[in-house]
FISEMI-624455 format. One line per field, with one value per atom (N, C-alpha, C): atom name; residue in three letters; x, y, z. Coordinates in steps of 0.05 Angstrom, whole numbers, plus 5000, padded with zeros to 4 digits. Example, Ala and Ser with C-alpha at 12.3 -4.5 7.8 and 13.67 -1.06 7.14 Angstrom:
2
atomo c(N CA C N CA C)
residuo c(ALA ALA ALA SER SER SER)
px c(5264 5246 5264 5257 5273 5258)
py c(4886 4910 4934 4955 4979 5001)
pz c(5156 5156 5156 5142 5143 5157)
// end
This chain:
225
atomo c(N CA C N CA C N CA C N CA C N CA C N CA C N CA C N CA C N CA C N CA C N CA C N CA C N CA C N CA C N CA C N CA C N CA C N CA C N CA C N CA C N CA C N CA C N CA C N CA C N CA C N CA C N CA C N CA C N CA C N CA C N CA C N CA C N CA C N CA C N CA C N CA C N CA C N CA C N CA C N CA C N CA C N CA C N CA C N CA C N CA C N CA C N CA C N CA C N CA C N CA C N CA C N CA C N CA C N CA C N CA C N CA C N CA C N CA C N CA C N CA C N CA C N CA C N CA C N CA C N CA C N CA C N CA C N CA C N CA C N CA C N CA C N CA C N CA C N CA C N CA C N CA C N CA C N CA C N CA C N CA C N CA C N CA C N CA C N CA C N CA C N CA C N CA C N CA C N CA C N CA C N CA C N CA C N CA C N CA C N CA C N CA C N CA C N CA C N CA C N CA C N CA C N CA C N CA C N CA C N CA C N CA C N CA C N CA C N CA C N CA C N CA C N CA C N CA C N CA C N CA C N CA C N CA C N CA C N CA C N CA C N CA C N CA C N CA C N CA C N CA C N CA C N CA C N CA C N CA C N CA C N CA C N CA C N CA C N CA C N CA C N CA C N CA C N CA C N CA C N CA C N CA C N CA C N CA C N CA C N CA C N CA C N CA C N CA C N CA C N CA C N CA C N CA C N CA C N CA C N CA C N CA C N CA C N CA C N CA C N CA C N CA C N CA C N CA C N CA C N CA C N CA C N CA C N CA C N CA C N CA C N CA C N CA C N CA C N CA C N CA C N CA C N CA C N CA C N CA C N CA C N CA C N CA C N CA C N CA C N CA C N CA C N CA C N CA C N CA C N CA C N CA C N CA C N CA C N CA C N CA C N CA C N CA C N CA C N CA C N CA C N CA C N CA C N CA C N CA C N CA C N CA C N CA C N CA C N CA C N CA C N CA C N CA C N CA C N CA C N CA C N CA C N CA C N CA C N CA C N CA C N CA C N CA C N CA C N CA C N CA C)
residuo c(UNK UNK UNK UNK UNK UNK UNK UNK UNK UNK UNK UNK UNK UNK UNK UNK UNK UNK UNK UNK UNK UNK UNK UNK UNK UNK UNK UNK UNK UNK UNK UNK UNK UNK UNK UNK UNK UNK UNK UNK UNK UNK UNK UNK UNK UNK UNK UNK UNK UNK UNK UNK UNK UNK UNK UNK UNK UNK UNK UNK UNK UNK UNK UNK UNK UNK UNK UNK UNK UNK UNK UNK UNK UNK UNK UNK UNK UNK UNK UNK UNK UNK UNK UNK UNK UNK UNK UNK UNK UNK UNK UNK UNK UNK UNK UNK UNK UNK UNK UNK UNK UNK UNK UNK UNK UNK UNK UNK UNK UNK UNK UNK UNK UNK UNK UNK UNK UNK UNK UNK UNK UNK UNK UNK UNK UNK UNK UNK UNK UNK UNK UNK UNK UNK UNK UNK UNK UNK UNK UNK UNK UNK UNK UNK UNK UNK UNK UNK UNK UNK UNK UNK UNK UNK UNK UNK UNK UNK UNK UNK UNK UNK UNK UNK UNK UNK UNK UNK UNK UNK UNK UNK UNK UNK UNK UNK UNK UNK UNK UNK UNK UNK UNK UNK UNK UNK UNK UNK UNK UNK UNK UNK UNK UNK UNK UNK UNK UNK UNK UNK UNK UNK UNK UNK UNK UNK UNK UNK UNK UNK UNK UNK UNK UNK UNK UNK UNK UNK UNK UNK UNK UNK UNK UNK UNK UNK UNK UNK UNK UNK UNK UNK UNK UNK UNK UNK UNK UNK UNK UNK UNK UNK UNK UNK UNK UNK UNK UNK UNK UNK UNK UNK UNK UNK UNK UNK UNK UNK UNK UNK UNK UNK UNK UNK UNK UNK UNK UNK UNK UNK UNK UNK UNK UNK UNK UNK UNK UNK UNK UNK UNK UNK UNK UNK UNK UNK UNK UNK UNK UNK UNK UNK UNK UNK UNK UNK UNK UNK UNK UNK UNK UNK UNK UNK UNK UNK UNK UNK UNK UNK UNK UNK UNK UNK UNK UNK UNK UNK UNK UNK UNK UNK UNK UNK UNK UNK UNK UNK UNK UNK UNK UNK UNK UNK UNK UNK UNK UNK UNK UNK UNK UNK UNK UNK UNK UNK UNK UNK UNK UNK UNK UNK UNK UNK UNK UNK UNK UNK UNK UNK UNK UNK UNK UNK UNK UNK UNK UNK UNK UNK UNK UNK UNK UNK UNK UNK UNK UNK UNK UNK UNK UNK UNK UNK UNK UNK UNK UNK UNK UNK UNK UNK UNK UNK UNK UNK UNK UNK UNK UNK UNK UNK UNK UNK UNK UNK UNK UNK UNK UNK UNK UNK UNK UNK UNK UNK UNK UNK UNK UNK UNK UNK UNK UNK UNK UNK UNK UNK UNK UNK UNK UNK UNK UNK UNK UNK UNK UNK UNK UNK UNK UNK UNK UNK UNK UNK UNK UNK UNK UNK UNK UNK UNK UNK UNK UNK UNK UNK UNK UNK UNK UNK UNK UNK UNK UNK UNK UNK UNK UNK UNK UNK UNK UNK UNK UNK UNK UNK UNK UNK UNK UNK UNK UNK UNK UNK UNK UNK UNK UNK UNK UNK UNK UNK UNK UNK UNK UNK UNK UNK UNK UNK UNK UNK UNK UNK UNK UNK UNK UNK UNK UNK UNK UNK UNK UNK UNK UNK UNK UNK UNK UNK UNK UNK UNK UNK UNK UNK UNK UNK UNK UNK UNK UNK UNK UNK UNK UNK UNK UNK UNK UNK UNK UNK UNK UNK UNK UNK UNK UNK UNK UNK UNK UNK UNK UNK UNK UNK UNK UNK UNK UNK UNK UNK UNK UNK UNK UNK UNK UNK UNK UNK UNK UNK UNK UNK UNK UNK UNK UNK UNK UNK UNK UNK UNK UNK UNK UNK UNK UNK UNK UNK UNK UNK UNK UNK UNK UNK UNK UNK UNK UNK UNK UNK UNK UNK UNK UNK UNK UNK UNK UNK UNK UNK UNK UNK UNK UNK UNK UNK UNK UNK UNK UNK UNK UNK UNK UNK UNK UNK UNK UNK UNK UNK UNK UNK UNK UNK UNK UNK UNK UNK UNK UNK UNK UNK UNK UNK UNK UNK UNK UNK UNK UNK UNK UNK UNK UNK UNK UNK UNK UNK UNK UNK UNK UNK UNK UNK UNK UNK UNK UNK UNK UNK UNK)
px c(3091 3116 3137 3122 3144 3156 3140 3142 3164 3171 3192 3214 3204 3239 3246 3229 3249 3259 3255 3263 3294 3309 3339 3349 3337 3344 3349 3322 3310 3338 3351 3360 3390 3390 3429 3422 3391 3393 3394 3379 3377 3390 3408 3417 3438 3453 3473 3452 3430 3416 3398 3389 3378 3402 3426 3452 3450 3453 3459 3431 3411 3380 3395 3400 3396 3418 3443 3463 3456 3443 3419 3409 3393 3380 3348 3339 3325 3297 3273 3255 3245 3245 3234 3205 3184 3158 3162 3180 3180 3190 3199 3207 3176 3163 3143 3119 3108 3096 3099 3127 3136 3136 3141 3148 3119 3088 3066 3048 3063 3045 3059 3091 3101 3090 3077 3075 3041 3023 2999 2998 3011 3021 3031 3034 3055 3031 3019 2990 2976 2960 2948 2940 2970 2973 2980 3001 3013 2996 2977 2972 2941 2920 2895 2894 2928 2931 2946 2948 2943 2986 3003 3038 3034 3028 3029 3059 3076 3098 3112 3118 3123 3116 3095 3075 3087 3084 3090 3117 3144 3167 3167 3152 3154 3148 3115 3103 3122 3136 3144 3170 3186 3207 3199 3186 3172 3163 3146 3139 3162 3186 3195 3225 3217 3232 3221 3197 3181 3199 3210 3230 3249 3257 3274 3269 3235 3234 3236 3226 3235 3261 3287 3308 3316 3314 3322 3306 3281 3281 3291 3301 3317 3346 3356 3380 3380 3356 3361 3349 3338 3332 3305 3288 3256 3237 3236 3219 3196 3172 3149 3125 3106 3074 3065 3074 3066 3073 3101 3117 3093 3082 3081 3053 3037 3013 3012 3032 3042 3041 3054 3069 3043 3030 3008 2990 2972 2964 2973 2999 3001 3000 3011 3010 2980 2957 2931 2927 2932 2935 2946 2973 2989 2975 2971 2948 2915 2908 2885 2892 2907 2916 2922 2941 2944 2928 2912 2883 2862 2861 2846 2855 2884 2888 2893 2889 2882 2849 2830 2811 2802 2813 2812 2820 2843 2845 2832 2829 2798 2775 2770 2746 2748 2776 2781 2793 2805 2817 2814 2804 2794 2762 2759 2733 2722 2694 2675 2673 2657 2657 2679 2700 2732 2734 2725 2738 2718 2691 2675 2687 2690 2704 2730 2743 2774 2769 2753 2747 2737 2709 2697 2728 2742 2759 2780 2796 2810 2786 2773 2753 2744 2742 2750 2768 2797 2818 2828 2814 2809 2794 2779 2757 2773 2786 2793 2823 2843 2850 2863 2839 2834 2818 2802 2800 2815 2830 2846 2869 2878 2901 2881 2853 2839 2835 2825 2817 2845 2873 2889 2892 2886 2894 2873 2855 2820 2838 2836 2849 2867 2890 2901 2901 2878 2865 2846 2840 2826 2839 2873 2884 2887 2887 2879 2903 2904 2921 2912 2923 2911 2931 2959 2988 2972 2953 2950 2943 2950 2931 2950 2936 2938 2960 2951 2966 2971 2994 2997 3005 3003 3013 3027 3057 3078 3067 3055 3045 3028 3012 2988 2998 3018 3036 3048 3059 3076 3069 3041 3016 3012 3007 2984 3005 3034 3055 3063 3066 3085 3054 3038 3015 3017 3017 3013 3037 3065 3086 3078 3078 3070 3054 3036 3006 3017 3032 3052 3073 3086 3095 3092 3060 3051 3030 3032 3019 2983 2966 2936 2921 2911 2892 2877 2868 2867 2875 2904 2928 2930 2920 2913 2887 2866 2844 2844 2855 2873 2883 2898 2914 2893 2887 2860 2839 2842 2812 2827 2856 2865 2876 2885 2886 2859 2840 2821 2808 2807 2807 2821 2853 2861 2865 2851 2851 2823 2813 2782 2797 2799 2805 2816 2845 2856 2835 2816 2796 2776 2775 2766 2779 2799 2821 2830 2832 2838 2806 2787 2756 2764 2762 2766 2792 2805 2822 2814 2802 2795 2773 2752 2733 2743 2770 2767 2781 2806 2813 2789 2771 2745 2735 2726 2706 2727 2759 2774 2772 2771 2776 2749 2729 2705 2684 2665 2642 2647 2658 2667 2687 2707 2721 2731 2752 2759 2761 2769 2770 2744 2726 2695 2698 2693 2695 2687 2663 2640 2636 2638 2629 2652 2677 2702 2702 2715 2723 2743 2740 2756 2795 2807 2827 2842 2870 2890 2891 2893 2909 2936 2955 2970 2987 3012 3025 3018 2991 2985 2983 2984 2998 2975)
py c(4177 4169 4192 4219 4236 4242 4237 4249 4235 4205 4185 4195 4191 4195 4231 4242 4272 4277 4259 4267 4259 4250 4252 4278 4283 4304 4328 4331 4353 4358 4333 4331 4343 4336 4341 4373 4382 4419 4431 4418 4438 4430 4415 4408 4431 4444 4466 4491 4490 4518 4514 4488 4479 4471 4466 4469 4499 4520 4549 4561 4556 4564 4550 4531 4512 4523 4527 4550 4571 4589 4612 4604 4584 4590 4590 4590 4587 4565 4563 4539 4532 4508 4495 4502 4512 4520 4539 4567 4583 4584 4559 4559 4543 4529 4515 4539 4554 4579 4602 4615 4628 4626 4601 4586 4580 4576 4580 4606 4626 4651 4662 4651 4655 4649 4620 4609 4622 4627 4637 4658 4679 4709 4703 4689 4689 4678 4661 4650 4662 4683 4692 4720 4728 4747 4743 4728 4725 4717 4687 4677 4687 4709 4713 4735 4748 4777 4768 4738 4726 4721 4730 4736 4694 4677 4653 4641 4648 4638 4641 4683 4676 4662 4665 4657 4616 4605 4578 4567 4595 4591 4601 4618 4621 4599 4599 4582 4550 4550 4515 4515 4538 4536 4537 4561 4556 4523 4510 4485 4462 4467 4446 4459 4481 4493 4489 4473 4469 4443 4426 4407 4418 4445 4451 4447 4452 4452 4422 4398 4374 4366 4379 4371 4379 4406 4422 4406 4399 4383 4355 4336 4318 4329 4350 4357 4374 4375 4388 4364 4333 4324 4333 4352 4363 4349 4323 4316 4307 4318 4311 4312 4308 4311 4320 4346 4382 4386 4378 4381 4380 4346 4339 4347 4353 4360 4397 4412 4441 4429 4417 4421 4411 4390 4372 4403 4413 4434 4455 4465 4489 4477 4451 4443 4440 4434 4448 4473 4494 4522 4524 4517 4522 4507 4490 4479 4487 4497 4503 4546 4557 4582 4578 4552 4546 4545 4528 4524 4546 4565 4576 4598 4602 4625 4615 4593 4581 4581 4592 4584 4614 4627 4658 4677 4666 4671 4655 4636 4620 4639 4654 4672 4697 4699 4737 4732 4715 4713 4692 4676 4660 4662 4672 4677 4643 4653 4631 4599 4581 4552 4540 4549 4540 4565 4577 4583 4578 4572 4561 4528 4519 4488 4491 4505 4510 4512 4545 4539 4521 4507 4483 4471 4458 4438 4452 4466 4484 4475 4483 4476 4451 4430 4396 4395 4402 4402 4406 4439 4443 4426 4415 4402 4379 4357 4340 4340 4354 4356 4356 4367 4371 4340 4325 4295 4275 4276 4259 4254 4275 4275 4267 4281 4273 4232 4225 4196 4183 4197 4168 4179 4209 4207 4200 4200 4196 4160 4149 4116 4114 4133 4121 4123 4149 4156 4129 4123 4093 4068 4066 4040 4031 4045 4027 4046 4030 4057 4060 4074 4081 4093 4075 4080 4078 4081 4083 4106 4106 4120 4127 4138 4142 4171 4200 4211 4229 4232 4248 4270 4285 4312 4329 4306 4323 4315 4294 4296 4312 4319 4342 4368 4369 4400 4410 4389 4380 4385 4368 4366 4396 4410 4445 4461 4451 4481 4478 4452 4450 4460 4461 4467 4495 4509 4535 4553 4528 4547 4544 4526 4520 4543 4542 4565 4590 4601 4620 4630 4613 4610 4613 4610 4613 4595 4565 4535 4557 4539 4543 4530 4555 4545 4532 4514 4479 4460 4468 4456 4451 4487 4476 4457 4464 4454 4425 4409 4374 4366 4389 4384 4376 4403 4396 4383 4376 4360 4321 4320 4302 4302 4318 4322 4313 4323 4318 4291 4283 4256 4228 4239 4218 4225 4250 4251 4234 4235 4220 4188 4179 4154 4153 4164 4163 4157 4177 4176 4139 4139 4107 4094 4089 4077 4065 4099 4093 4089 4098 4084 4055 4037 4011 3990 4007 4002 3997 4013 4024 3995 4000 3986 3954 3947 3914 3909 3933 3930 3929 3939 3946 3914 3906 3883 3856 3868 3835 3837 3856 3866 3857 3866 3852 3884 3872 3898 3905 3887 3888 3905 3909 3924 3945 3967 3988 3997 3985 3994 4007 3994 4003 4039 4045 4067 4100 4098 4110 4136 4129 4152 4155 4152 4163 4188 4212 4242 4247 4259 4254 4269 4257 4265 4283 4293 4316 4298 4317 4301 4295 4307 4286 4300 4286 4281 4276 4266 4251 4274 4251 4267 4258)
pz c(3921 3910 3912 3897 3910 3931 3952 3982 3992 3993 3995 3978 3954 3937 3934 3950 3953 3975 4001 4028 4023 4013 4012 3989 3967 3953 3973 3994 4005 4031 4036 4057 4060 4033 4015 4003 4003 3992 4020 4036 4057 4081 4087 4107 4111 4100 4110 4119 4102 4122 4151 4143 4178 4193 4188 4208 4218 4202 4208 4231 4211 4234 4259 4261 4292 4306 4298 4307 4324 4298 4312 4335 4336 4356 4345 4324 4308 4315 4324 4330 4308 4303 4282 4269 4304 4302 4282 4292 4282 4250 4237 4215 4203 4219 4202 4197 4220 4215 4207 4195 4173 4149 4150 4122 4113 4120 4119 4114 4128 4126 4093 4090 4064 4040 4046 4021 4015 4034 4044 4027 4035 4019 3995 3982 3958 3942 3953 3930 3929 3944 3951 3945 3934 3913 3884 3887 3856 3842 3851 3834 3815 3839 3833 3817 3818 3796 3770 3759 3740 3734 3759 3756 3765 3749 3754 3751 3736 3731 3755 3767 3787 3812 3813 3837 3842 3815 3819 3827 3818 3829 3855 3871 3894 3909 3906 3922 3920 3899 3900 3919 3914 3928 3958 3955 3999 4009 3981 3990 3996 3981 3979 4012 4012 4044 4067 4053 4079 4100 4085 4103 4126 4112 4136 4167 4173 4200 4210 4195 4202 4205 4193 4198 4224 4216 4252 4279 4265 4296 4302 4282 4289 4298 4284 4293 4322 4329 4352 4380 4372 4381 4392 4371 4392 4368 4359 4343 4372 4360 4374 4363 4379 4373 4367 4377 4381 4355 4344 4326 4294 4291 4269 4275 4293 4288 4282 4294 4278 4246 4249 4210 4195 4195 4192 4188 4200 4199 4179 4193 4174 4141 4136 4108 4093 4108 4096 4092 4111 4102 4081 4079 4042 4033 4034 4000 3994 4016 4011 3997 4007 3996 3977 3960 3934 3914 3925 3907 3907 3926 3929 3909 3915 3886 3859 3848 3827 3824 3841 3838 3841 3842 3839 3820 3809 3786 3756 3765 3739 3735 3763 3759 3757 3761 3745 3712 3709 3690 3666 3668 3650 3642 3617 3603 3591 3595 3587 3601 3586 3608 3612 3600 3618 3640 3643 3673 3691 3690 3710 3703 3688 3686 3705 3702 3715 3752 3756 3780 3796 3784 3801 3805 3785 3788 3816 3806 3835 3864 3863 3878 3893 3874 3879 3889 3886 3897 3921 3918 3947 3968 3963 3984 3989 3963 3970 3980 3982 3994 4020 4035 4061 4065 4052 4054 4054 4040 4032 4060 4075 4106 4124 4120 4147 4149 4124 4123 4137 4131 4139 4162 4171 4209 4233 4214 4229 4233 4209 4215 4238 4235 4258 4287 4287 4307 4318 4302 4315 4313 4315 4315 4287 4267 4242 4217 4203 4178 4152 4143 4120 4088 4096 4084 4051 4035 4009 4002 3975 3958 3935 3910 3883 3888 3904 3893 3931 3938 3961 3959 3980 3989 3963 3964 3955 3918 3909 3886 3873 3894 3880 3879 3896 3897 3866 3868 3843 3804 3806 3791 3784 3803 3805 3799 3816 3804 3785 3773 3753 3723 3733 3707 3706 3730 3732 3719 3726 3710 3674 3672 3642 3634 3640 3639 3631 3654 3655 3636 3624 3600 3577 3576 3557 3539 3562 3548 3552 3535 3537 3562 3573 3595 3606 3580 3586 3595 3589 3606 3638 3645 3681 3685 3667 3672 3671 3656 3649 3677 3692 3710 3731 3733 3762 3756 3740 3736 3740 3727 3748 3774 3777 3817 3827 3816 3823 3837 3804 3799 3814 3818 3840 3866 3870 3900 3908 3897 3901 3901 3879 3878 3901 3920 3935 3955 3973 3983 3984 3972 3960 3966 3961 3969 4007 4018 4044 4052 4052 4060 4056 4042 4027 4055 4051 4068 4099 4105 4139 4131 4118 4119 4126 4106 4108 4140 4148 4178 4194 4189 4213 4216 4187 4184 4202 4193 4212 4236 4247 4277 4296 4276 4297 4302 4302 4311 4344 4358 4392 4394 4372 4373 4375 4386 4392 4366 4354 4314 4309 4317 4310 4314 4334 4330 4331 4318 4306 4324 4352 4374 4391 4375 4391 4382 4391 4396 4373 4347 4326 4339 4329 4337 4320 4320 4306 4282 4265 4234 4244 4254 4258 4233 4221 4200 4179 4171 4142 4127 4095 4079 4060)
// end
């Protein structure tokens, strides 16, 4: 839901600075893999030396700058393959560095069975995650889609920073743990979801079918989200 209704917000903040980059001379690549090693570095520190407040206003603003390189490449006419399977990529690196320093700081900083509660959950997150993009690009890698699910990309982003600022602030450390333990929760469902999906496309298509599958060469994630 978020990911739809912020691409026009995203478009009216950042459209005067992807005008200026593209001016420059500026490659989009080079904005999608900066803007990665940024957000990479910024979790990676801030958040495992327990500076969460800042860490969640960094990391959110890098995330939500992450558009820039999609504009610049429509405005420069280089939208491509190369393109959304770069970006597709680098956007597991930032979420898995995200989670990973949420799940680093549970275990330096949070005493007793909430912080082994806290980490596993960071942890779930992490794994699912990285499940949740592969199921709908594996689908359309085989002809098939996989447009559902409970919570995407830009929702779970959303979910983790906005807990971590809280946290930061001062809310009780339960509070992240509520969070990721629903991120959790509907990234799975999500998961379920696009399986469920693939499954009933497979069963119409026919066992003869190219849908089928099973011993094709897995392909790029691709764009999913």
């Amino acid at each position: 839901m978020l990911s739809r209704s912020g691409r026009g917000f995203a478009a009216a903040v950042f459209g005067p600075a992807a005008r200026v980059l593209v001016r420059l001379g500026v490659s989009p690549d080079v904005v999608t893999v900066g803007g990665t090693a940024a957000t990479t570095v910024a979790a990676l520190t801030l958040l495992p030396t327990d500076h969460l407040t800042a860490g969640a206003l960094v990391v959110g603003a890098l995330v939500v700058a992450d558009n820039l390189d999609g504009q610049m490449a429509r405005m420069m006419d280089r939208v491509s393959r190369w393109g959304a399977f770069l970006d597709s990529t680098m956007d597991r690196i930032a979420d898995a560095a995200l989670f990973s320093g949420l799940l680093l700081w549970a275990l330096h900083h949070v005493e007793g069975p909430l912080g082994g509660w806290t980490a596993a959950l960071a942890l779930a997150c992490l794994v699912l995650g990285g499940v949740v993009p592969y199921a709908k690009a594996r689908a359309e890698g085989l002809g098939m889609t996989a447009n559902v699910g409970l919570a995407e990309r830009a929702d779970r982003l959303v979910v983790a920073l906005v807990a971590t600022l809280l946290v930061g602030l001062g809310l009780p450390v339960w509070v992240m743990t509520v969070a990721l333990g629903l991120l959790a929760l509907a990234s799975a469902v999500t998961v379920v979801q696009r399986m469920r999906t693939v499954y009933l496309q497979a069963r119409a298509a026919g066992p003869g079918s190219a849908a089928d599958g099973q011993d094709s060469a897995p392909t790029p994630e691709g764009a999913a989200s």
